[in-house]
DSSP file (Angstrom, degrees, kcal/mol; ACC not computed):
  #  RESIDUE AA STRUCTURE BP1 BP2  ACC     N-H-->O    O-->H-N    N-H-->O    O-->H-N    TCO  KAPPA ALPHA  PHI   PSI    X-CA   Y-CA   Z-CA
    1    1 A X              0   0    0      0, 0.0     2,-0.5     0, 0.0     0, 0.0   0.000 360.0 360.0 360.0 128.5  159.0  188.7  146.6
    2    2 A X        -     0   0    0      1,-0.0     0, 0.0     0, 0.0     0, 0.0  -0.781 360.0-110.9 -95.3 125.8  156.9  187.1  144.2
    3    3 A X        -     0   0    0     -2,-0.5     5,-0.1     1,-0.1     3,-0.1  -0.362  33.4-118.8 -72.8 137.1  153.0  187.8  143.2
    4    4 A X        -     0   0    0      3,-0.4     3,-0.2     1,-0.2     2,-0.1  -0.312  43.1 -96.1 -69.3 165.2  150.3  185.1  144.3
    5    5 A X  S    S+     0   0    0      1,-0.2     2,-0.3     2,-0.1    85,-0.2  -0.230 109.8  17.1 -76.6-167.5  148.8  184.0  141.5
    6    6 A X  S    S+     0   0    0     83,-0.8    84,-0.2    82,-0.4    -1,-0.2   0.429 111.6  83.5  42.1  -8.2  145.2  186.0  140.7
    7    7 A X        +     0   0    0     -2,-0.3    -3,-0.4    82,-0.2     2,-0.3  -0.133  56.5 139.7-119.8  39.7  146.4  188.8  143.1
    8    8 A X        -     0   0    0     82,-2.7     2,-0.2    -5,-0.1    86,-0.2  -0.672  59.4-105.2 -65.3 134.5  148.7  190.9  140.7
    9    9 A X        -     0   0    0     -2,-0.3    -1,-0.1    85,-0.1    -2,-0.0  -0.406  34.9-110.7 -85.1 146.6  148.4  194.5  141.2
   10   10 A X        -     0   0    0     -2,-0.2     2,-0.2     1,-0.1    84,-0.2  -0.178  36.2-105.0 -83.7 160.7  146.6  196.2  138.8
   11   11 A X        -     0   0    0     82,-0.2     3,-0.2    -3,-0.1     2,-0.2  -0.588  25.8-108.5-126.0 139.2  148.6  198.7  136.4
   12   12 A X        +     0   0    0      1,-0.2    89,-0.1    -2,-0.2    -1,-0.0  -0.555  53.7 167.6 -52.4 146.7  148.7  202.8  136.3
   13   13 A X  S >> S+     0   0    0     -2,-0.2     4,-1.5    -3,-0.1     3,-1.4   0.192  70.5  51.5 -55.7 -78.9  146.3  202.8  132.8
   14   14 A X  H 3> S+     0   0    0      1,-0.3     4,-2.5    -3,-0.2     5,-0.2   0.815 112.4  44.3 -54.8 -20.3  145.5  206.3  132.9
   15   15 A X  H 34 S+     0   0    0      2,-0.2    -1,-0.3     3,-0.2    21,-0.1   0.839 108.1  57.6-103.5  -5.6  149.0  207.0  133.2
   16   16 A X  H X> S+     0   0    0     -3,-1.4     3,-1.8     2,-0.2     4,-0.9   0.996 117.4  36.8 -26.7-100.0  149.8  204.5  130.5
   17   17 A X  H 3X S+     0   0    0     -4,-1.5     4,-0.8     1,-0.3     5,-0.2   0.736 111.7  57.8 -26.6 -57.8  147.5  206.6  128.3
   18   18 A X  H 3X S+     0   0    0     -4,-2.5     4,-1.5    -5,-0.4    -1,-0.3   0.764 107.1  45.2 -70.3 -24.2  148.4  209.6  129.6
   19   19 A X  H X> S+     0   0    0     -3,-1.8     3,-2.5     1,-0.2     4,-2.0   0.946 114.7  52.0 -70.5 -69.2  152.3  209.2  128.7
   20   20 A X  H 3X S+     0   0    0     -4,-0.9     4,-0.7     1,-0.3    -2,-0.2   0.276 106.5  46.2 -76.3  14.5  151.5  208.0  125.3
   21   21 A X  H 3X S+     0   0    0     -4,-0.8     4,-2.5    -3,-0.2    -1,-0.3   0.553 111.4  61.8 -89.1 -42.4  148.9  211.0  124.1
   22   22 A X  H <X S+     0   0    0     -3,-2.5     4,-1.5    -4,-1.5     6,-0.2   0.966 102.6  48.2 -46.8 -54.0  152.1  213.1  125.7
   23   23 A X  H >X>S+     0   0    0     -4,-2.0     4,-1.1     1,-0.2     5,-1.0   0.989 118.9  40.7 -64.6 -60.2  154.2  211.5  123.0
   24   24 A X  H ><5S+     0   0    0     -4,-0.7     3,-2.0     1,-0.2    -2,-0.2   0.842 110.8  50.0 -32.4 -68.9  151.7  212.4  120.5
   25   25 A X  H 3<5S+     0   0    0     -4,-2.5    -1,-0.2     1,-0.3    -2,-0.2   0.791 119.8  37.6 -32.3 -55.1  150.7  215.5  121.3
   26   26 A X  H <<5S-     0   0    0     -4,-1.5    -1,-0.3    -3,-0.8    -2,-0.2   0.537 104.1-129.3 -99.7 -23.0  154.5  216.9  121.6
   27   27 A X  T <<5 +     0   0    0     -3,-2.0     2,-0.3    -4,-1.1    -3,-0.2   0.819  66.8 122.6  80.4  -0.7  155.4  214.7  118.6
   28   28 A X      < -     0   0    0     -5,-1.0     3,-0.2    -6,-0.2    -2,-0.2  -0.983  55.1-165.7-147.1 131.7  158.3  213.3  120.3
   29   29 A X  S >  S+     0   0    0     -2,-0.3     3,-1.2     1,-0.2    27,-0.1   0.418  88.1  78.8-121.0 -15.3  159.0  209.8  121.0
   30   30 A X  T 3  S+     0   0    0      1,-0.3     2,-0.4    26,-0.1    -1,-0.2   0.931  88.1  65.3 -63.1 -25.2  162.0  211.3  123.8
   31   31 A X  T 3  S+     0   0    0     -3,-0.2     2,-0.6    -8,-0.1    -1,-0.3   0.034  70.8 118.4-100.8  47.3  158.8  211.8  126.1
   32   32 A X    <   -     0   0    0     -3,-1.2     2,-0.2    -2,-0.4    24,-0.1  -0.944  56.6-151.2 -89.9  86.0  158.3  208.2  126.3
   33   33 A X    >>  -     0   0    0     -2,-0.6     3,-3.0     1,-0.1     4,-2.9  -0.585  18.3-109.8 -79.6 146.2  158.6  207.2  130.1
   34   34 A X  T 34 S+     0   0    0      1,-0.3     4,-0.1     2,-0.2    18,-0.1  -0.205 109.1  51.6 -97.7  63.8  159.7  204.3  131.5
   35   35 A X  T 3> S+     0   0    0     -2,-1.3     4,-1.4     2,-0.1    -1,-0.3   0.385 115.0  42.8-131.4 -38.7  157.0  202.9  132.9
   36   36 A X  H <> S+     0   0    0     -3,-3.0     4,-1.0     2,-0.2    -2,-0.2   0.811 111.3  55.6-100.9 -54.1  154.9  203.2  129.8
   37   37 A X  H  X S+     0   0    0     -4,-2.9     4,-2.9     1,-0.2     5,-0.3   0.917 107.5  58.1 -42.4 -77.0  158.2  201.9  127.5
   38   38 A X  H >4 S+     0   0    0      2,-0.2     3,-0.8     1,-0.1    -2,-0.2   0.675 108.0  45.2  15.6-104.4  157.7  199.1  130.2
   39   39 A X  H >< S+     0   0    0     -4,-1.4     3,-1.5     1,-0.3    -2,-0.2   0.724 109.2  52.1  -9.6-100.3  154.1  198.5  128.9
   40   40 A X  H >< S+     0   0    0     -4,-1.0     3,-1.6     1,-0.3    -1,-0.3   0.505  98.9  54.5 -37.8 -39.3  154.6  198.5  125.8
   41   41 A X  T << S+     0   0    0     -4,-2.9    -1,-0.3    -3,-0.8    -2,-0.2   0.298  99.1  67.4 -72.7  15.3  157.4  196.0  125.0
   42   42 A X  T <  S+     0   0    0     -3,-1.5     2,-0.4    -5,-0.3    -1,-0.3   0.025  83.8  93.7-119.6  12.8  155.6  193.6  126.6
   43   43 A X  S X  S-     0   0    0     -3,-1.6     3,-1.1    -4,-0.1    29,-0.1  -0.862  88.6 -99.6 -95.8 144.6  152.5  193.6  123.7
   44   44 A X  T 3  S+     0   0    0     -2,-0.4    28,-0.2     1,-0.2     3,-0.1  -0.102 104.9  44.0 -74.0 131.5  152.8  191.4  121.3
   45   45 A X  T 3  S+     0   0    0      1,-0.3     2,-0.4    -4,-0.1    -1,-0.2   0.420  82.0 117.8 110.1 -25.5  154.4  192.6  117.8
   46   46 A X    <   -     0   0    0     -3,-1.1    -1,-0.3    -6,-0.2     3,-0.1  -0.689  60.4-132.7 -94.3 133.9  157.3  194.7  119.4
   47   47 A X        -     0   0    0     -2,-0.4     2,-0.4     1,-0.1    -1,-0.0  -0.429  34.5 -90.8 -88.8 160.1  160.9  193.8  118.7
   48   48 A X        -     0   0    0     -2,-0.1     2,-0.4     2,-0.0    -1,-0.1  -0.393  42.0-172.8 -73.5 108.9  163.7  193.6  121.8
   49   49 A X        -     0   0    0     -2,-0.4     4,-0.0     1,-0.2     3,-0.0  -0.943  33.0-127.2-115.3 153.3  165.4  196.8  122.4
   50   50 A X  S    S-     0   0    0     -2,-0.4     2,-0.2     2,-0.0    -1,-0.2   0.975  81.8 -34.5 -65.5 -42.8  168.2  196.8  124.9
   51   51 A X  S  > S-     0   0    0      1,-0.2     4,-1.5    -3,-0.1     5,-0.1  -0.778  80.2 -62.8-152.2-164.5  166.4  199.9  126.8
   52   52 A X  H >> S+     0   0    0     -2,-0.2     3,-1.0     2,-0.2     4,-0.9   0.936 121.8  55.4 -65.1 -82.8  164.3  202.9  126.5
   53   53 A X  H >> S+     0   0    0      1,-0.3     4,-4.1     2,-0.3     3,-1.1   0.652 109.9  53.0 -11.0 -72.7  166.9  205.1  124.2
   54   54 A X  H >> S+     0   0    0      1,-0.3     4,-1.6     2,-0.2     3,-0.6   0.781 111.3  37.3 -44.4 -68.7  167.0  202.3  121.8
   55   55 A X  H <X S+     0   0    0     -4,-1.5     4,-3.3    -3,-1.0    -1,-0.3   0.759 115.4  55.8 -74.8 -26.1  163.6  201.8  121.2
   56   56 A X  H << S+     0   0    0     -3,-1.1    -1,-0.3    -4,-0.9    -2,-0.2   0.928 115.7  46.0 -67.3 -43.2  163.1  205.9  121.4
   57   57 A X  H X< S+     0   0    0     -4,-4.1     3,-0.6    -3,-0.6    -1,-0.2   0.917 110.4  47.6 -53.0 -40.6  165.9  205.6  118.6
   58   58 A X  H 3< S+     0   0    0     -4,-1.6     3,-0.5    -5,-0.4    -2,-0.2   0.840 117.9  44.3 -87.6 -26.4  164.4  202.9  116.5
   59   59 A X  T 3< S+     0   0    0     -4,-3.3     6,-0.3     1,-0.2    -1,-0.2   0.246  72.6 127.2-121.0  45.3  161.0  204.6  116.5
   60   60 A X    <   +     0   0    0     -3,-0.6     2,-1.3     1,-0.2    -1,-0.2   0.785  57.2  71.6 -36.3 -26.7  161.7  208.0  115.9
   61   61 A X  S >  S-     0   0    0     -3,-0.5     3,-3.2     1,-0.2     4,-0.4  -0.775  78.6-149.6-123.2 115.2  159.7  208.5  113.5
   62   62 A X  G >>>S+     0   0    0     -2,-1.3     4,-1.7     1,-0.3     5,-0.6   0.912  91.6  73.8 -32.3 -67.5  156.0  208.5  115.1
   63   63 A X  G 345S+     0   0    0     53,-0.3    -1,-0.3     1,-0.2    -3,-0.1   0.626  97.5  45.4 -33.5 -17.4  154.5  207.3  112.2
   64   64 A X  G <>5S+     0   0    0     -3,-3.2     4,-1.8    -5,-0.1    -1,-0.2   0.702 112.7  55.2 -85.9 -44.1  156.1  203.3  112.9
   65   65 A X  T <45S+     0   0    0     -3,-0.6     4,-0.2    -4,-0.4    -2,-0.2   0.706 105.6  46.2 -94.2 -24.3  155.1  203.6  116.5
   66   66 A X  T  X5S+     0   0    0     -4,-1.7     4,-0.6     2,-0.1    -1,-0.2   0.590 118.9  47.3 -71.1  -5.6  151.3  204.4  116.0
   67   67 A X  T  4<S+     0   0    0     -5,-0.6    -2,-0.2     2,-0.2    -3,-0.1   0.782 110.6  45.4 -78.6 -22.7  151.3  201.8  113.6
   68   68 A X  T  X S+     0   0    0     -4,-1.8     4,-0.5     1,-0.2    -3,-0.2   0.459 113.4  50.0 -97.2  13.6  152.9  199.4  115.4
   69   69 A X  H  > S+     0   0    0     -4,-0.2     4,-5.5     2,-0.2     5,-0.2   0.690 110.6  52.0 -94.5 -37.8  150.8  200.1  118.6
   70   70 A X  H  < S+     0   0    0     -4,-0.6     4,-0.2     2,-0.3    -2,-0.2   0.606 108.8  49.5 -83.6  -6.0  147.5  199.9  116.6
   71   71 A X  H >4 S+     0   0    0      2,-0.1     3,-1.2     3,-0.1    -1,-0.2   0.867 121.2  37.1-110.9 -65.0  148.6  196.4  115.2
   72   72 A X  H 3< S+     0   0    0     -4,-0.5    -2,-0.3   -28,-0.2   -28,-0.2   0.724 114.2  55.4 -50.2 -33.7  149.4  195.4  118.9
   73   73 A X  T 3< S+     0   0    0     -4,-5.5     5,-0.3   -30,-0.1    -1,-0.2   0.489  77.1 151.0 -85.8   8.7  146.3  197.3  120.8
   74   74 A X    <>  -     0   0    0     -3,-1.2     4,-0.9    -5,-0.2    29,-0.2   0.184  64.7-103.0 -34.8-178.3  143.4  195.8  118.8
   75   75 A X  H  > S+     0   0    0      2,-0.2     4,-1.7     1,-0.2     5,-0.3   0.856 117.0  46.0 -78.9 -46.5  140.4  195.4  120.1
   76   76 A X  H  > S+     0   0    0      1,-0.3     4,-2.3     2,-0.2    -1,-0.2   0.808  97.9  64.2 -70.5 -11.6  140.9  191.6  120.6
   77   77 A X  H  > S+     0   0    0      2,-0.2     4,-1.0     1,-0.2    -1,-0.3   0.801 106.4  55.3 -87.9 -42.7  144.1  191.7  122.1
   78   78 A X  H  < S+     0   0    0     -4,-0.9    -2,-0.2    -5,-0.3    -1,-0.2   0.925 108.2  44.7 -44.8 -45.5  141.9  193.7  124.9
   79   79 A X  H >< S+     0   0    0     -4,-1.7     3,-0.8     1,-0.3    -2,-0.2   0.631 100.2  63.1 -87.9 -34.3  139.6  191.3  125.4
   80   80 A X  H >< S+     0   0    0     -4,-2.3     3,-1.6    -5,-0.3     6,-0.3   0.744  94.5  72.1 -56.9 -30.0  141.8  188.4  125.6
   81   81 A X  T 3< S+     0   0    0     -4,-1.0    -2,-0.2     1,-0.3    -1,-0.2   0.699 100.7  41.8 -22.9 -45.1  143.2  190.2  128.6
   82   82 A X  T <  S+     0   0    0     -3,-0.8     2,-0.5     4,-0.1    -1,-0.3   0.057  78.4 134.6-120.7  30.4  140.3  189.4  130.3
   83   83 A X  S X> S-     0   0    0     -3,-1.6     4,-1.6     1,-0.1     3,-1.4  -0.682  72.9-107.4 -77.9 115.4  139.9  185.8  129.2
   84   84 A X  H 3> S+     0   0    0     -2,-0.5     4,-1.9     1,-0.2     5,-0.3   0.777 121.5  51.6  -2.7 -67.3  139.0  183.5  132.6
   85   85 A X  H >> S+     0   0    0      1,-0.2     3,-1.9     2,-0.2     4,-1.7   0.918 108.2  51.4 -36.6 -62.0  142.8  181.8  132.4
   86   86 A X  H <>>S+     0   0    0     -3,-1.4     4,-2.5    -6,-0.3     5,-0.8   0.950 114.9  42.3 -59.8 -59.1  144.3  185.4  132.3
   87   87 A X  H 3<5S+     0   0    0     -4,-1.6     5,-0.4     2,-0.3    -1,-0.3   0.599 111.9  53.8 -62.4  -9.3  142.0  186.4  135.6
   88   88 A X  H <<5S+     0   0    0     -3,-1.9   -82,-0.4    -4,-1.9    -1,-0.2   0.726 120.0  37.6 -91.3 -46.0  142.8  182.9  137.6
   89   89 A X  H  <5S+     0   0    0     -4,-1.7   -83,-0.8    -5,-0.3    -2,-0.3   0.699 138.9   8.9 -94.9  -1.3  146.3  183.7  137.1
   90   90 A X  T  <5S-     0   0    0     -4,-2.5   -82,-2.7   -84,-0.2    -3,-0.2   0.560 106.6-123.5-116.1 -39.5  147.0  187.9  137.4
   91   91 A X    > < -     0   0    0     -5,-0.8     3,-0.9   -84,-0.2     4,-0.4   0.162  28.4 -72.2  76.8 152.2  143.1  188.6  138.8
   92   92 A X  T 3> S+     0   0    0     -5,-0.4     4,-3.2     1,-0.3     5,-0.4   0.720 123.2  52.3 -46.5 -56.1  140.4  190.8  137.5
   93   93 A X  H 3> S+     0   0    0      1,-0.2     4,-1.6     2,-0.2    -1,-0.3   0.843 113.4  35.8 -52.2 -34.8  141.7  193.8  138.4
   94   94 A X  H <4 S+     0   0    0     -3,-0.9     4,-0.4   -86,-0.2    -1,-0.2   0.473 116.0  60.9 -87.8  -5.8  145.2  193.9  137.1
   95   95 A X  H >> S+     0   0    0     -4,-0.4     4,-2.4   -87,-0.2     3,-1.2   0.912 115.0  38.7 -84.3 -55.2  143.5  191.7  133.7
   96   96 A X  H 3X S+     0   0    0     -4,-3.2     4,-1.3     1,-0.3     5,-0.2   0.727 110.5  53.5 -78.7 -17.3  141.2  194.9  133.1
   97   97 A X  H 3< S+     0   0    0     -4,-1.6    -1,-0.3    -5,-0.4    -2,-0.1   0.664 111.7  48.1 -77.5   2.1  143.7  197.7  133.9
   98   98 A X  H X> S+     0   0    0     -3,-1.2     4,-2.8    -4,-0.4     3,-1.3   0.906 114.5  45.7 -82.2 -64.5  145.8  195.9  131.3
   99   99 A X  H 3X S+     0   0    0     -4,-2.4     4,-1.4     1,-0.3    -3,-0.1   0.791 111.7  52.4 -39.6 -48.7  142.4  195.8  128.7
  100  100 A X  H 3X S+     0   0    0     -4,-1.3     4,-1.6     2,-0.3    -1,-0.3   0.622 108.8  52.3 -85.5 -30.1  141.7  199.6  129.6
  101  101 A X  H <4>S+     0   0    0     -3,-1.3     5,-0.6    -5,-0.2     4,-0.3   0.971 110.0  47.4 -47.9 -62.0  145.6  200.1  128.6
  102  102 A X  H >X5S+     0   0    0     -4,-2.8     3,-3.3     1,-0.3     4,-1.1   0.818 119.5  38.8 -64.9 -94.3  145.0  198.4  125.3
  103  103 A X  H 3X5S+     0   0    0     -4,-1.4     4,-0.8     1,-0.3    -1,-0.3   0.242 110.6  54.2 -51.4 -13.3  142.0  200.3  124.6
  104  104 A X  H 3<5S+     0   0    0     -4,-1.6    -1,-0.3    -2,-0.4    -2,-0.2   0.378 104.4  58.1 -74.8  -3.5  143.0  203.4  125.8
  105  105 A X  H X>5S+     0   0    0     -3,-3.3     4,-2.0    -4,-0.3     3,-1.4   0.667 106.3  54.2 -74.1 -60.8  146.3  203.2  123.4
  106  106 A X  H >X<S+     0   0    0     -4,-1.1     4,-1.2    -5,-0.6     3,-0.7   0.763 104.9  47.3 -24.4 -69.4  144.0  202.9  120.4
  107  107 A X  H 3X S+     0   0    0     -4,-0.8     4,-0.6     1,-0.3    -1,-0.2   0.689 110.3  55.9 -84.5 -12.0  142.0  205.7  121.0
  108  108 A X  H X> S+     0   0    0     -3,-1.4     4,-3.1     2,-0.2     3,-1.2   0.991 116.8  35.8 -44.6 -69.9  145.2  207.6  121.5
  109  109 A X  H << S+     0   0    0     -4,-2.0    -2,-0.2    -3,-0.7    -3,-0.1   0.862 110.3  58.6 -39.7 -83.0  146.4  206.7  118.4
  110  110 A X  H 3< S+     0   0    0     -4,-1.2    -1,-0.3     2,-0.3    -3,-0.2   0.323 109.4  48.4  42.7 -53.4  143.4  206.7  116.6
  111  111 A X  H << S+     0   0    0     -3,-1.2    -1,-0.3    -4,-0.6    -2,-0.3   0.950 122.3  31.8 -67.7 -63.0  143.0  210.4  117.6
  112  112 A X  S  < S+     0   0    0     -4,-3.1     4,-0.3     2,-0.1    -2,-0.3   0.038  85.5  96.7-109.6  26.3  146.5  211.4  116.6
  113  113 A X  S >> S+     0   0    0      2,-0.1     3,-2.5     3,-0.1     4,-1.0   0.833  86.7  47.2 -75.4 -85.3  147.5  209.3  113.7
  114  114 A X  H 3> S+     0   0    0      1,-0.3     4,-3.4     2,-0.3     3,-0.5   0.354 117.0  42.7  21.3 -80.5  146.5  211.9  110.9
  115  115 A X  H 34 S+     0   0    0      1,-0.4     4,-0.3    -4,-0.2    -1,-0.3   0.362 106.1  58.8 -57.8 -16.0  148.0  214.4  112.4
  116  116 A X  H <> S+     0   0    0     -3,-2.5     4,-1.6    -4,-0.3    -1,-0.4   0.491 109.6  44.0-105.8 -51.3  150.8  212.6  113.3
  117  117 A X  H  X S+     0   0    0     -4,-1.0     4,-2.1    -3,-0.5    -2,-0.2   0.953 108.0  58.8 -78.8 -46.2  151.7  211.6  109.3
  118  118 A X  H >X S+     0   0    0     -4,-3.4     4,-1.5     1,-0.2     3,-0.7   0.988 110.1  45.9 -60.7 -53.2  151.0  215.1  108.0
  119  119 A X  H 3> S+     0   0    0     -4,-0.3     4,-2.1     1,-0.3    -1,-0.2   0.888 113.3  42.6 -69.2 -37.8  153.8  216.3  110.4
  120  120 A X  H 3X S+     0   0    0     -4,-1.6     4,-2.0     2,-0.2    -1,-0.3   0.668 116.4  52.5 -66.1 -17.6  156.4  213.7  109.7
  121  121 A X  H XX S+     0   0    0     -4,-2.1     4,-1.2    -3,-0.7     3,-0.8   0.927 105.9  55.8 -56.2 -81.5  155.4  214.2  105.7
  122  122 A X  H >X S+     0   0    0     -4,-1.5     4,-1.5     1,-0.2     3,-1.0   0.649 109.7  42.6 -25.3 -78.9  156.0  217.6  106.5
  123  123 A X  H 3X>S+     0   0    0     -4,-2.1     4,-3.3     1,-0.2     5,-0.5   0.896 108.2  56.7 -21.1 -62.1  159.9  216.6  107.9
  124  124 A X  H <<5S+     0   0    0     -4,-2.0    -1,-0.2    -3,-0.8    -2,-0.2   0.522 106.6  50.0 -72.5   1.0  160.8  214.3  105.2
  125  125 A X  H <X5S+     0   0    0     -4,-1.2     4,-2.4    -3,-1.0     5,-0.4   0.756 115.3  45.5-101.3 -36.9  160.1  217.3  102.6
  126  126 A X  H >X5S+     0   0    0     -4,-1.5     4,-3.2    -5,-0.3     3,-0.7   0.981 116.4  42.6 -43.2 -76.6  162.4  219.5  105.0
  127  127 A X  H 3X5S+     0   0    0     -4,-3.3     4,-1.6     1,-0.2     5,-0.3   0.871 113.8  52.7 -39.0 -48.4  165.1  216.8  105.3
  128  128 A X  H 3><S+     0   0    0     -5,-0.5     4,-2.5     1,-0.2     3,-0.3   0.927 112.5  47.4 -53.2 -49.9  164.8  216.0  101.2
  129  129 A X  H <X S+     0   0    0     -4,-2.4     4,-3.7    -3,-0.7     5,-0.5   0.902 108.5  57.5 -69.3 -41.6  165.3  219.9  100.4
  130  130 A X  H  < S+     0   0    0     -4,-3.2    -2,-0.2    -5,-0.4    -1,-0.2   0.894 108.9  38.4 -60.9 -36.3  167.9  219.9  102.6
  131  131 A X  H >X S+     0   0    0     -4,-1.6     4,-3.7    -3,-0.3     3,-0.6   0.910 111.4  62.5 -51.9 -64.6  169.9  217.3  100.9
  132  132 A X  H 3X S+     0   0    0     -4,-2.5     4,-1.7     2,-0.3     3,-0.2   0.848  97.3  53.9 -32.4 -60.0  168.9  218.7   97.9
  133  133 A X  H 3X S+     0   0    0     -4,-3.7     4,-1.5     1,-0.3    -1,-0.2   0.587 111.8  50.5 -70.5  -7.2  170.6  221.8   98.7
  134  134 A X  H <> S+     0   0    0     -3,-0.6     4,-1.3    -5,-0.5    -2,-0.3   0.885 103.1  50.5 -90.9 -33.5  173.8  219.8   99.3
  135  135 A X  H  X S+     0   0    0     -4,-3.7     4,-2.3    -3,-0.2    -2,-0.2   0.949 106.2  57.9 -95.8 -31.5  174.0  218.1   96.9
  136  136 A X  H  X S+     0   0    0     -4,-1.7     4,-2.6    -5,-0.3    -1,-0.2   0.967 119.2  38.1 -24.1 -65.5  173.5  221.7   94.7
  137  137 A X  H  X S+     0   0    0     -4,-1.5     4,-1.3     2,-0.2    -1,-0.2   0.864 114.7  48.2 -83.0 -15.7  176.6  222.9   96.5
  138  138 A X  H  < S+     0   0    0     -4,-1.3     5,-0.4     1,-0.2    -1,-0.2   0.993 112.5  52.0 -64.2 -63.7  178.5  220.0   96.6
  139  139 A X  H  < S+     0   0    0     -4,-2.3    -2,-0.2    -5,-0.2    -1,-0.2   0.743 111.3  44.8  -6.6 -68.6  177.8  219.7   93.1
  140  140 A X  H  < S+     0   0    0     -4,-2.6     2,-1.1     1,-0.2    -2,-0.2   0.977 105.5  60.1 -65.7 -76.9  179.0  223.5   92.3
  141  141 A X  S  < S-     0   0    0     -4,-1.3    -1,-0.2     1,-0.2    -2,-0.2   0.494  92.4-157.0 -54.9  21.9  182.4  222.9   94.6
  142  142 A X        +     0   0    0     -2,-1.1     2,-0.5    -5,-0.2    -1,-0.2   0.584  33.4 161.2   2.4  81.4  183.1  219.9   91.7
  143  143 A X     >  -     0   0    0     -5,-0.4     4,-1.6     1,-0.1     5,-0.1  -0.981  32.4-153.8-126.6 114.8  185.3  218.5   94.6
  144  144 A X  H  > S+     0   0    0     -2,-0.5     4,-1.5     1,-0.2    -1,-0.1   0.878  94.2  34.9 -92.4 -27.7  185.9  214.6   93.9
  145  145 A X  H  > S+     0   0    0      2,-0.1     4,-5.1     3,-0.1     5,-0.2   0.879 112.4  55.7 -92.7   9.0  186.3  213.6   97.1
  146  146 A X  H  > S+     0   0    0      2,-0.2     4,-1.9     1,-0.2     5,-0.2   0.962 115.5  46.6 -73.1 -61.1  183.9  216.0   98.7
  147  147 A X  H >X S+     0   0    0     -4,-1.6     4,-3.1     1,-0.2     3,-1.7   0.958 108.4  55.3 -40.2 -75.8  181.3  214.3   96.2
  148  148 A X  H 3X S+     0   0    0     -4,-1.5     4,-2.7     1,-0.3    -2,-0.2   0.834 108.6  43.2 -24.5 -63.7  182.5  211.2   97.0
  149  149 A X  H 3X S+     0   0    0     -4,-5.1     4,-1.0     2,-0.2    -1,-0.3   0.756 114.3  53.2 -70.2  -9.7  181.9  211.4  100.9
  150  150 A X  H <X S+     0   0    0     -4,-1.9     4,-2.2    -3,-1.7    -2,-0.2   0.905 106.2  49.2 -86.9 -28.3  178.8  212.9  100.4
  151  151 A X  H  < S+     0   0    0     -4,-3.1    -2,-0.2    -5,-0.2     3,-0.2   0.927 110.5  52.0 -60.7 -52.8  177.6  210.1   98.1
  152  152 A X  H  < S+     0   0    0     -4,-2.7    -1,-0.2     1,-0.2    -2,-0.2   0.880 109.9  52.5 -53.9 -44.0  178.9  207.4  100.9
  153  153 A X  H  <        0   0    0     -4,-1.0    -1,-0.2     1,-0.3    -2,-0.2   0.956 360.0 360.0 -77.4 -29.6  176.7  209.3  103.8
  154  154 A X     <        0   0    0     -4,-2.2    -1,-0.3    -3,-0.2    -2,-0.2   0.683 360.0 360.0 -97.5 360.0  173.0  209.6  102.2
């Protein structure tokens, strides 16, 4: 069954919003549902992943995916939403729960980028020390290939 034109049904927003403040909140790009993955790969600026898991893979680390929502939710990119063409062909409602998406991503974002960098800083000094202390013992157990395979992984 196919949608008339102007009569598309207008899109969950709040629960759009609400998914992606979950991933913030939590830190965790696994609590990305797919209704909201959905959304989002259809904004301009996001590269093709075969399904959710991918893209949950490729932006593990939060800090890439609020940037690369904030470079896709601008403000104009709302507002073009609701440009006359866009509302003759989807209709008003479904053009402004789209707008109310975009602008409700932002302010997600917006809220929780900060907080959101300091914690992944905070990871990549863990991870670093952790290496670090491999390569200490790897180092001591003066193992050539042991060295070797550790040198191939990082």
């Amino acid at each position: 069954m196919t949608q008339e034109a102007g009569n598309w049904k207008p899109l969950n927003s709040k629960a759009i919003i609400s998914n992606i403040e979950f991933v913030f909140k939590n830190k965790d790009i696994t609590k990305l549902n797919k209704p909201t993955y959905n959304f989002v790969m259809n904004l301009g600026g996001f590269i093709a992943h075969y399904d959710l898991y991918g893209f949950q893979s490729h932006y593990e680390d939060l800090r890439q995916f609020a940037e690369d929502l904030l470079s896709s939710c601008s403000e104009n990119d709302a507002n073009y939403q609701l440009d006359d063409s866009f509302i003759k062909w989807y209709g008003k409602a479904y053009c402004q729960s789209e707008a109310d998406a975009i602008n409700g991503i932002r302010e997600v974002v917006l809220k929780y980028q900060n907080d959101v960098s300091s914690t992944c800083k905070s990871q990549d000094e863990d991870k670093l020390d952790n290496i670090i202390k491999l390569a200490e013992e790897v180092k001591r157990r003066n193992d050539p290939e042991l060295t070797r395979n550790f040198l191939a992984k990082i």
